[in-house]
Biopython code that builds the backbone (N, CA, C, O; Angstrom):
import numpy as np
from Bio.PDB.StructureBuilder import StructureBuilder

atoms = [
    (1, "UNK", "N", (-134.594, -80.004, -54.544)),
    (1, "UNK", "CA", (-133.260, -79.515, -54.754)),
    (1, "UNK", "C", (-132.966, -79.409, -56.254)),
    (1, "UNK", "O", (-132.198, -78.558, -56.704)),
    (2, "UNK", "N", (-133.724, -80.468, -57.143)),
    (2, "UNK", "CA", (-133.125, -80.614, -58.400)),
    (2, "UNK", "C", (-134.277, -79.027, -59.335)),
    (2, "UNK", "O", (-134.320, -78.249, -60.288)),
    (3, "UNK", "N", (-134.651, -79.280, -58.656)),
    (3, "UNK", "CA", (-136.328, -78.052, -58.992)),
    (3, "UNK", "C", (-134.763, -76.426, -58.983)),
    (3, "UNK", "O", (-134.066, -76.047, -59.924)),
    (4, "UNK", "N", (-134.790, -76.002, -57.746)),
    (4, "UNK", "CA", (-133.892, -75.144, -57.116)),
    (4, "UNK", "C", (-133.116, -74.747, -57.618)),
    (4, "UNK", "O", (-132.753, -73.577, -57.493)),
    (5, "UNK", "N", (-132.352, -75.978, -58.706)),
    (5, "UNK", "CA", (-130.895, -75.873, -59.134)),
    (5, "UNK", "C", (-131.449, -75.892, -60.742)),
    (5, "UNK", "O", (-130.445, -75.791, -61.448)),
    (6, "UNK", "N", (-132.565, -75.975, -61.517)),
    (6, "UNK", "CA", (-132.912, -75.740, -62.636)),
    (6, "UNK", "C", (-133.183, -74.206, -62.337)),
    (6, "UNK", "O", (-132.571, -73.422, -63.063)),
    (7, "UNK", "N", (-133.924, -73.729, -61.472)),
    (7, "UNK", "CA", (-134.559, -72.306, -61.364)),
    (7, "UNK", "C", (-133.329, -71.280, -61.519)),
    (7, "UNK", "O", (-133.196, -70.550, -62.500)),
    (8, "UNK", "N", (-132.557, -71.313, -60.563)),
    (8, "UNK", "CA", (-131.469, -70.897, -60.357)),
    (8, "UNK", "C", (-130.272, -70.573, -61.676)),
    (8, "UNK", "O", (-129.685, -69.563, -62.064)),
    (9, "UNK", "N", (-130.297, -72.114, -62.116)),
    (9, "UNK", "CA", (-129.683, -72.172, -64.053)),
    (9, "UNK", "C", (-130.630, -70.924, -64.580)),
    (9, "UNK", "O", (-129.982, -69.911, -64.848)),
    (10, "UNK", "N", (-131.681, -70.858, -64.722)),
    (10, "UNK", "CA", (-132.784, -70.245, -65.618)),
    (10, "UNK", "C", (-132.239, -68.667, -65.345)),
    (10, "UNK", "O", (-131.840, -67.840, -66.165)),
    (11, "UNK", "N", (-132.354, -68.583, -64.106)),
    (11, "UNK", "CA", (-132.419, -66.935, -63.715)),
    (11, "UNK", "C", (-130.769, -66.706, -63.696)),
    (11, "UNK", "O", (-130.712, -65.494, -63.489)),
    (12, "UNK", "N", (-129.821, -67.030, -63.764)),
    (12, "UNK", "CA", (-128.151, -67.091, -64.066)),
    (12, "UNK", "C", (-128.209, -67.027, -65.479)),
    (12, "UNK", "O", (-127.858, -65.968, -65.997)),
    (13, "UNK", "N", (-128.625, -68.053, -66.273)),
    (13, "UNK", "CA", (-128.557, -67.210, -67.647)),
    (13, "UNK", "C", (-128.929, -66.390, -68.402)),
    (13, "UNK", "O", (-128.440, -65.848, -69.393)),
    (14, "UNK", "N", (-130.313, -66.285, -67.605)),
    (14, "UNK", "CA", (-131.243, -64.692, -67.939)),
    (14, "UNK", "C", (-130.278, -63.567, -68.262)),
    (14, "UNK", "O", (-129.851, -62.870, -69.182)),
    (15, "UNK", "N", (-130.144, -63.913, -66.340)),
    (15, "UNK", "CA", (-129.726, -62.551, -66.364)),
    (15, "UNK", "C", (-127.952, -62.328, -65.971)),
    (15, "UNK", "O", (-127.438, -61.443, -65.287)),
    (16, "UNK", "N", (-127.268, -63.548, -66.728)),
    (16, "UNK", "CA", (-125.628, -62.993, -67.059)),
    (16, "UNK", "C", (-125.219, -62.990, -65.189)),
    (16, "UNK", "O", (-124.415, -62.136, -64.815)),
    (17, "UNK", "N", (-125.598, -63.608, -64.524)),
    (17, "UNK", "CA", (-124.899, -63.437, -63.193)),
    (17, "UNK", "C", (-124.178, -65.323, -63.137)),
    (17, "UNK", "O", (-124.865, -66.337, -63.019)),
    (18, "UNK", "N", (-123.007, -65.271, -63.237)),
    (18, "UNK", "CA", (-122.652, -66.922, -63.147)),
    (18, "UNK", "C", (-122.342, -67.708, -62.012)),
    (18, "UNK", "O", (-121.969, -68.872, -62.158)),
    (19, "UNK", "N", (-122.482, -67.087, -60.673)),
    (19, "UNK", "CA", (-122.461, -66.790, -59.713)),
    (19, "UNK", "C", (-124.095, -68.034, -59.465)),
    (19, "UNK", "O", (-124.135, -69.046, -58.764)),
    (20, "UNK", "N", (-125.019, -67.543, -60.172)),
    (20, "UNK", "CA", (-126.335, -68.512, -59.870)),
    (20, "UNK", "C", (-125.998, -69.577, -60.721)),
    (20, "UNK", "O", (-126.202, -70.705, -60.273)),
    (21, "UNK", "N", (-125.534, -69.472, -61.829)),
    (21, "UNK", "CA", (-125.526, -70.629, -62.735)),
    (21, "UNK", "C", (-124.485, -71.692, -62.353)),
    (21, "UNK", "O", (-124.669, -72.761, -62.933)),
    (22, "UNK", "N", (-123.054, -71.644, -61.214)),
    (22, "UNK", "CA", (-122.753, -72.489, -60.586)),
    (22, "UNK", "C", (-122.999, -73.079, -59.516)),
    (22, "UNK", "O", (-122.573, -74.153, -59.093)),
    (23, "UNK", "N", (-124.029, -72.012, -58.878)),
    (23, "UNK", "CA", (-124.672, -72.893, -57.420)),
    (23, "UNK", "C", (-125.761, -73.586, -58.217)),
    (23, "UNK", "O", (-125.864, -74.743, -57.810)),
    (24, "UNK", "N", (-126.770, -73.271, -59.376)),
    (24, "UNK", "CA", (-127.240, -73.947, -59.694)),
    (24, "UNK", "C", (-126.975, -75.214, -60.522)),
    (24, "UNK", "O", (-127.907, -75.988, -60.744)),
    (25, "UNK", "N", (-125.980, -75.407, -60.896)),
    (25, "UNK", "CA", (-125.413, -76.231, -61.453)),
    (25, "UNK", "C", (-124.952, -77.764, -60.000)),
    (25, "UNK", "O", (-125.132, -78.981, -59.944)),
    (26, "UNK", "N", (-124.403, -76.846, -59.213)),
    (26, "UNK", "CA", (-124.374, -77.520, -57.831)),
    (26, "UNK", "C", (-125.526, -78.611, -57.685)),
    (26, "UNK", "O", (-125.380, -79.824, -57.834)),
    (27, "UNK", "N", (-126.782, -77.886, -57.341)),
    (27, "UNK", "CA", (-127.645, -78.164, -56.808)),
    (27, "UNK", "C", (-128.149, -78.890, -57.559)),
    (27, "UNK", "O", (-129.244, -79.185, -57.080)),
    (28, "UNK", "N", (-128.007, -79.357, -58.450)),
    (28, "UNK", "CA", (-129.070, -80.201, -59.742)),
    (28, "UNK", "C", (-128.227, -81.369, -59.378)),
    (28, "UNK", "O", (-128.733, -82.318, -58.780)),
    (29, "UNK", "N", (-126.594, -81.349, -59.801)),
    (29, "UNK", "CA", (-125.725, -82.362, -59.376)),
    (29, "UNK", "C", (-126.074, -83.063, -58.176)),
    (29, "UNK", "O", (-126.379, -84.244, -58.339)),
    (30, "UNK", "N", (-126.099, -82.638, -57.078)),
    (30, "UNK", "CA", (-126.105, -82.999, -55.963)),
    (30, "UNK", "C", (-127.866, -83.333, -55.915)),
    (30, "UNK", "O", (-127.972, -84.389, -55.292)),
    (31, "UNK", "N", (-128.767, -83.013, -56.184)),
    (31, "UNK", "CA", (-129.816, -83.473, -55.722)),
    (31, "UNK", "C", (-130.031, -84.917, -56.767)),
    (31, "UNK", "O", (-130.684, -85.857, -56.314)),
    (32, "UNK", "N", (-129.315, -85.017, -58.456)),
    (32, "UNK", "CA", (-129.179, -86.038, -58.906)),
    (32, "UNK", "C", (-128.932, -87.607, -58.304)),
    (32, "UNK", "O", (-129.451, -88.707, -58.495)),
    (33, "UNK", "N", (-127.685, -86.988, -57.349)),
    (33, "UNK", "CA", (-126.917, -88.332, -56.652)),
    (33, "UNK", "C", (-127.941, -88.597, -55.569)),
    (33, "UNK", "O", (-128.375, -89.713, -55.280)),
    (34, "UNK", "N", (-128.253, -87.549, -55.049)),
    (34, "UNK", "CA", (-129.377, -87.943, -53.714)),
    (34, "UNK", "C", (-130.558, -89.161, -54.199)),
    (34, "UNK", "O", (-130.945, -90.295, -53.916)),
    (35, "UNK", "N", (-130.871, -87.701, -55.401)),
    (35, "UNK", "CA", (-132.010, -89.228, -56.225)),
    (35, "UNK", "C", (-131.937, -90.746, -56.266)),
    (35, "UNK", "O", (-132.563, -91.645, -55.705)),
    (36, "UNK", "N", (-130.807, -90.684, -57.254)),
    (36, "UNK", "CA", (-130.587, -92.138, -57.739)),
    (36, "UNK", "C", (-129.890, -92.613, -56.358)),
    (36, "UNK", "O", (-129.905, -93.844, -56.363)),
    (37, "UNK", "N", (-129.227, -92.075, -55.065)),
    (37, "UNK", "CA", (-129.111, -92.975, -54.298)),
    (37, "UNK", "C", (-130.319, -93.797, -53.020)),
    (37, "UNK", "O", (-130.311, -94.841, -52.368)),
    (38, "UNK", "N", (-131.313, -92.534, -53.189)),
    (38, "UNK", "CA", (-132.605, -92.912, -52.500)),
    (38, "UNK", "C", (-132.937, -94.024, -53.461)),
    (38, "UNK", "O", (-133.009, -95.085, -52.842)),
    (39, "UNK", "N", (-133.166, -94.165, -54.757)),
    (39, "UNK", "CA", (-133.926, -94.568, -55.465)),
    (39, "UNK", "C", (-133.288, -96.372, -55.402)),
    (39, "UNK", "O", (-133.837, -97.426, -55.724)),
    (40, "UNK", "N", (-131.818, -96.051, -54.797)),
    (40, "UNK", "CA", (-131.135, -97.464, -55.327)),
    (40, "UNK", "C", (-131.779, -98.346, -53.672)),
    (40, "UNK", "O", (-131.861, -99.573, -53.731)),
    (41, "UNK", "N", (-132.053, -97.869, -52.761)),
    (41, "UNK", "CA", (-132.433, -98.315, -51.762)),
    (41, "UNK", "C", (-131.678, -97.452, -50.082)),
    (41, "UNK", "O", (-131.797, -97.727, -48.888)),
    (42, "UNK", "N", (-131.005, -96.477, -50.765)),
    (42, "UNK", "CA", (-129.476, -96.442, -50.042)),
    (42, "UNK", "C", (-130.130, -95.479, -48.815)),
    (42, "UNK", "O", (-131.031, -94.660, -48.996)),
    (43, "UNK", "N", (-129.545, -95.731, -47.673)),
    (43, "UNK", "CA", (-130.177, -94.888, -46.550)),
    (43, "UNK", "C", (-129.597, -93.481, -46.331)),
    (43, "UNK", "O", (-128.440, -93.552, -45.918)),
    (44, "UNK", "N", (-130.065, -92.174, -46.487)),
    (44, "UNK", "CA", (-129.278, -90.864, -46.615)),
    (44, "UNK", "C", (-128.998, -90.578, -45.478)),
    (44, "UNK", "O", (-129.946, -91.140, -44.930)),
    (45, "UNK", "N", (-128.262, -90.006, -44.429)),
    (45, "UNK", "CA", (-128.749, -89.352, -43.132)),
    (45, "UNK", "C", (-129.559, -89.584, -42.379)),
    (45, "UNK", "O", (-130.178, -88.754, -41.713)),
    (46, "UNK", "N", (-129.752, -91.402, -42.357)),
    (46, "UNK", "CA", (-130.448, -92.229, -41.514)),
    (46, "UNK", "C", (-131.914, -92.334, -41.753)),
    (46, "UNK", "O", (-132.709, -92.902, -41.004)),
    (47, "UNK", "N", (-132.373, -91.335, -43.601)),
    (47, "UNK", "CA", (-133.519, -91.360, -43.877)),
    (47, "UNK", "C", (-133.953, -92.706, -45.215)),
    (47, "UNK", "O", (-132.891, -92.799, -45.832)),
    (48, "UNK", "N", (-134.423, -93.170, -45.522)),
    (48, "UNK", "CA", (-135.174, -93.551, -46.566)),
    (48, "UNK", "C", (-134.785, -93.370, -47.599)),
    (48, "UNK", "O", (-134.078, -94.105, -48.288)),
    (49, "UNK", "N", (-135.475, -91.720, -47.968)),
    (49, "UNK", "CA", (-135.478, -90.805, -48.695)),
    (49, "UNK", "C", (-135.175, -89.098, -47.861)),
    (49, "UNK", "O", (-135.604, -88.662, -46.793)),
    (50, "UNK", "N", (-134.201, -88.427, -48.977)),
    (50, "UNK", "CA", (-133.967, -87.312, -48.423)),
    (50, "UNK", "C", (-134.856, -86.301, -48.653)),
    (50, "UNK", "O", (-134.344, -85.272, -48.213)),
    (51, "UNK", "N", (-135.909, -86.082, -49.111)),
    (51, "UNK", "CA", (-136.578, -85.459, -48.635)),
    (51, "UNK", "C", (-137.830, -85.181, -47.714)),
    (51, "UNK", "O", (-138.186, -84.025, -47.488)),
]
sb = StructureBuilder()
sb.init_structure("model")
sb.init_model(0)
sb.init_chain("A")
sb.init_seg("    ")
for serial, (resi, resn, name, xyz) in enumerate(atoms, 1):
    if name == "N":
        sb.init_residue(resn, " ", resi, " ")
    sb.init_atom(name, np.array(xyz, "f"), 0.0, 1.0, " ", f" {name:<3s}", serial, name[0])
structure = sb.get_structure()
């Protein structure tokens, strides 16, 4: 997700569409918290780890 939401930044500022650069902005955020909450021990959606 955090991969997704860098790619997404990349190709939004390329190419002037901001439209990618806030879903990608999204997606970096949100796969951040996923991280550090897998990482803290925390159970996601009854998984482990979310991915």
């Amino acid at each position: 997700m955090i991969v997704l939401g860098v790619i997404l930044l990349i190709i939004g500022f390329l190419l002037g569409i901001s439209i990618l650069w806030t879903i990608g902005i999204i997606l970096v955020v949100i796969g951040l918290v996923l991280w550090v909450l897998g990482a803290l021990g925390h159970a996601i959606g009854g998984r482990r780890h979310y991915y």
